[in-house]
C-alpha positions in Angstrom: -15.0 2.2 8.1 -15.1 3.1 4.3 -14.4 0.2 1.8 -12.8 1.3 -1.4 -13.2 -0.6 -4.7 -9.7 -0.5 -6.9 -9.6 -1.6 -10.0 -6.5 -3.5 -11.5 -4.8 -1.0 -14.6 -3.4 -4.3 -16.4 -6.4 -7.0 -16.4 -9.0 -5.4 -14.8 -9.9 -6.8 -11.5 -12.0 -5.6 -9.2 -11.0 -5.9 -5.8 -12.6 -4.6 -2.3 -9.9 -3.2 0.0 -11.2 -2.8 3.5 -9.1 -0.2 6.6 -7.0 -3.9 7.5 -6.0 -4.3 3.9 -3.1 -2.1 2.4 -1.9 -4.2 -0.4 -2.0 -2.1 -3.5 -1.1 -4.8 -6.4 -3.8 -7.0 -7.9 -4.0 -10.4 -6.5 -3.9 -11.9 -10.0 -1.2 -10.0 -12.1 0.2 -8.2 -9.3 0.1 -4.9 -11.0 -0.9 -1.7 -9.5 -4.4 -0.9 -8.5 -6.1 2.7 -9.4 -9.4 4.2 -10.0 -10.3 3.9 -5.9 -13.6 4.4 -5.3 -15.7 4.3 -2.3 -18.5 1.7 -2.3 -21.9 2.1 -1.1 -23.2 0.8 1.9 -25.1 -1.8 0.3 -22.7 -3.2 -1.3 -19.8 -3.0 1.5 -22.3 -5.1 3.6 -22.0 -7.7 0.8 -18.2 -8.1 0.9 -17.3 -11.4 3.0 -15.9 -10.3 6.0 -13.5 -13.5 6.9 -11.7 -15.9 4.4 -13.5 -18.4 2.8 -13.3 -21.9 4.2 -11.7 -25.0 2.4 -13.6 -27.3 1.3 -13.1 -31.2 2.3 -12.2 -32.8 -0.7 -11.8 -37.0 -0.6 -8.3 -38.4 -0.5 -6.9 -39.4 -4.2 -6.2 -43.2 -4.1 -2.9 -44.1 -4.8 -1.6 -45.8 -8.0 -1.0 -49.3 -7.5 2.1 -50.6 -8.7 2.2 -52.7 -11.6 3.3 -56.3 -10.9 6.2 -57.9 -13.2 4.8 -60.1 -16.1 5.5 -63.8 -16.6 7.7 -62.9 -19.3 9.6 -60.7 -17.3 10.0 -63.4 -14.7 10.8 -65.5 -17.2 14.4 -63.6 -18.8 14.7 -62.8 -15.0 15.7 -66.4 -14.3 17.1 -67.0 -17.3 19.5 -64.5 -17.1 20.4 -65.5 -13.4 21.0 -69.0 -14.9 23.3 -67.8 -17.2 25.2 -65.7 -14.9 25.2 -68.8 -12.4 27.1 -70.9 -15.4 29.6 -68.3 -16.1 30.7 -68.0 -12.3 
């Protein structure tokens, strides 16, 4: 099994395609790969061979909704009055 290292021709990645992978385009830009190279066994043994697991991250609080001000209240049920008087 011979790992290859491409490198992106737009922005320069690096990227380690193993025999499973046959993408081509740079995970970043999506532009085509070039200059394959093989890599040393030293370094292939260094390449992560599964995907790297999420980490837990704590739940974001939700906002809590503002409640209505007194003055607020206030034209609220003044304005209902009115209303009432004109009915």
């Amino acid at each position: 099994m011979v790992e290859r290292l491409a490198t992106c021709c737009y922005c320069g990645r690096r990227t380690a395609l193993r025999d499973v992978d046959h993408h081509l385009v740079c995970g970043s830009c999506a532009a085509p790969l070039t200059n394959m190279k093989p890599l040393k066994l030293r370094q292939a043994a260094a390449v992560a061979s599964h995907a790297p697991t999420k980490v837990a991250r704590p739940m974001k609080s939700k906002k809590r909704k503002k409640s209505k001000s007194l003055w607020r209240k206030v034209a609220g049920e003044a304005f209902d009055l009115i209303e009432d008087i004109f009915d």
